[in-house]
C-alpha positions as CSV (number, residue, x, y, z in Angstrom):
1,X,148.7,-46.4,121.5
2,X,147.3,-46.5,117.6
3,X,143.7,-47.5,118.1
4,X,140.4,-47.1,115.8
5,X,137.4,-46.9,117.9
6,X,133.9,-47.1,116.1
7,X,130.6,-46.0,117.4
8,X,127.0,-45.7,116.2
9,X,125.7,-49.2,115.8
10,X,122.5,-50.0,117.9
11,X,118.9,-51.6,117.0
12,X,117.2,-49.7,114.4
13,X,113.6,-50.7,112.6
14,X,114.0,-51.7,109.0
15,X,113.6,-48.5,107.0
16,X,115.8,-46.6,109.9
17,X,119.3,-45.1,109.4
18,X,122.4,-44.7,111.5
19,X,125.5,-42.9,111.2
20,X,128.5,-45.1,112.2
21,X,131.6,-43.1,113.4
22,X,135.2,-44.3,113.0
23,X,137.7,-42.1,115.5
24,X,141.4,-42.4,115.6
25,X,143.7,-42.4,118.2
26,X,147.7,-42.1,118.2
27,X,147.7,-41.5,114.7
28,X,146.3,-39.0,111.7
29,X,143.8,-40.5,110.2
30,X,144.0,-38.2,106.4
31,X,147.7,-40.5,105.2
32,X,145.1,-43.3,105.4
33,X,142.3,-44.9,103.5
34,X,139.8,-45.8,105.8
35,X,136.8,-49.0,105.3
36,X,134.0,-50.2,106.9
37,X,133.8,-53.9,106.4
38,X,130.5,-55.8,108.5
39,X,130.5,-59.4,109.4
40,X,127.2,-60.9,110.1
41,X,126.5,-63.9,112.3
42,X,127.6,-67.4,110.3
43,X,129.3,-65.4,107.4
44,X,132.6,-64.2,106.4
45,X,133.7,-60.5,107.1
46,X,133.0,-58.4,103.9
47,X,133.9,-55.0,102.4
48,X,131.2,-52.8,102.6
49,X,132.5,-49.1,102.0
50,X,135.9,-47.7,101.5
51,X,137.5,-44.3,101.2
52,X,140.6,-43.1,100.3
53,X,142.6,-40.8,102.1
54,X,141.9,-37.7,99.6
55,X,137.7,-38.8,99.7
56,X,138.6,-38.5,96.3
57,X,137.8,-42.2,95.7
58,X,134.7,-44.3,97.1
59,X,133.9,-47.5,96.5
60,X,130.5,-49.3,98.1
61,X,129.5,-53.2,97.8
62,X,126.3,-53.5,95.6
63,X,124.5,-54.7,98.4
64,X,124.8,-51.3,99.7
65,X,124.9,-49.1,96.7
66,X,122.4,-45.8,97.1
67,X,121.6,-46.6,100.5
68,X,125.0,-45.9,102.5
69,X,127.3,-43.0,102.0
70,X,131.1,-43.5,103.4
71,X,132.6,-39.5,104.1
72,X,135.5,-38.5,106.5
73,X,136.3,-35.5,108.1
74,X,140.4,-35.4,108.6
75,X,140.4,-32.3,110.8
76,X,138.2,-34.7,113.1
77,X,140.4,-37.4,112.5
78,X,136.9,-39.4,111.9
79,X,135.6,-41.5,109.0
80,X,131.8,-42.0,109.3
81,X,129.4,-44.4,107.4
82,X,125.9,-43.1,106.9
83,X,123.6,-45.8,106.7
84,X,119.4,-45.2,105.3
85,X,117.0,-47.5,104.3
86,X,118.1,-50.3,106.3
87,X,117.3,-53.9,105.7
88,X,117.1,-56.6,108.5
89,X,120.1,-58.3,105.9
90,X,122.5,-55.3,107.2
91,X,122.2,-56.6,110.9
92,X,126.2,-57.5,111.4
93,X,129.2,-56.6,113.6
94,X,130.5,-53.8,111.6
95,X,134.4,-52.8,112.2
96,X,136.7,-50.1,110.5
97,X,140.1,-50.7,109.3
98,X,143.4,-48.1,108.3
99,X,145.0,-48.8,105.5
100,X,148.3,-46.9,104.3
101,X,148.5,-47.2,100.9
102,X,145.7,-49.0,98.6
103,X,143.0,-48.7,96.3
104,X,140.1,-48.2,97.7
105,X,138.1,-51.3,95.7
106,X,141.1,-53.7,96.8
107,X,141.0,-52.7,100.3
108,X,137.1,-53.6,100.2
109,X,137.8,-56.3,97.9
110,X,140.7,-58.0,99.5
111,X,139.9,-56.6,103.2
112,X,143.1,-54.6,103.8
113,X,144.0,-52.8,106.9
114,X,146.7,-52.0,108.6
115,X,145.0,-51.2,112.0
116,X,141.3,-52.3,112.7
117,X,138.8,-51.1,115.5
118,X,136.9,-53.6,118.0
119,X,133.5,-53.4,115.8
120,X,130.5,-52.3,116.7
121,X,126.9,-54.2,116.4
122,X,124.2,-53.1,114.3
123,X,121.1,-54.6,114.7
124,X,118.3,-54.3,112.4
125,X,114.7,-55.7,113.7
126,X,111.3,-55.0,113.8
């Protein structure tokens, strides 16, 4: 079964950071380029951070631009989304998604993914 499982969300104080993991199952995770899109309570889903499959491309939304840092390790099969200097605004359901074959900025842009994980809640709050 082809499945994306993230982990790492929780409640963190405003200033905090967590490191969001994105593991693959049933599939090899370097032939893809791998986002993090976040949807937050009342809003649409948007890109936040995507990577292609080389890492030799990033692209980040502004809103996050200095604070987050998208990296992937293939040989873990894992994409993971450092997140620092967090703002109560980042609070969402943040998922990952697989894409085959994209630019990174339309994948983010246009929300592409072939195969997406379940999300997982981050919760900013003092």
């Amino acid at each position: 079964q082809l499945q994306l499982v993230e982990s790492g969300g929780g409640l963190v104080q405003p200033g905090g950071s967590l490191r969001l993991s994105c593991a693959a199952s049933g599939f090899t995770l370097e032939t893809y380029a791998i986002g993090w899109f976040r949807q937050a309570p009342g809003k649409e889903r948007e890109g936040v951070s995507c990577i292609s499959r080389s890492a030799g491309n990033t692209y980040y939304a502004d809103s996050v631009k200095g604070r987050f840092t998208i990296s992937r390790d293939n040989a873990k099969n894992t994409v993971y989304l450092q997140m620092n200097s967090l703002k109560p605004e980042d609070t969402a359901v943040y998922y990952c998604a697989a894409k085959k074959i994209t630019p990174v900025q339309a994948m983010c842009a246009l929300q592409r993914g072939d195969y997406w994980g379940q999300g997982t809640q981050v919760t900013v709050s003092s």
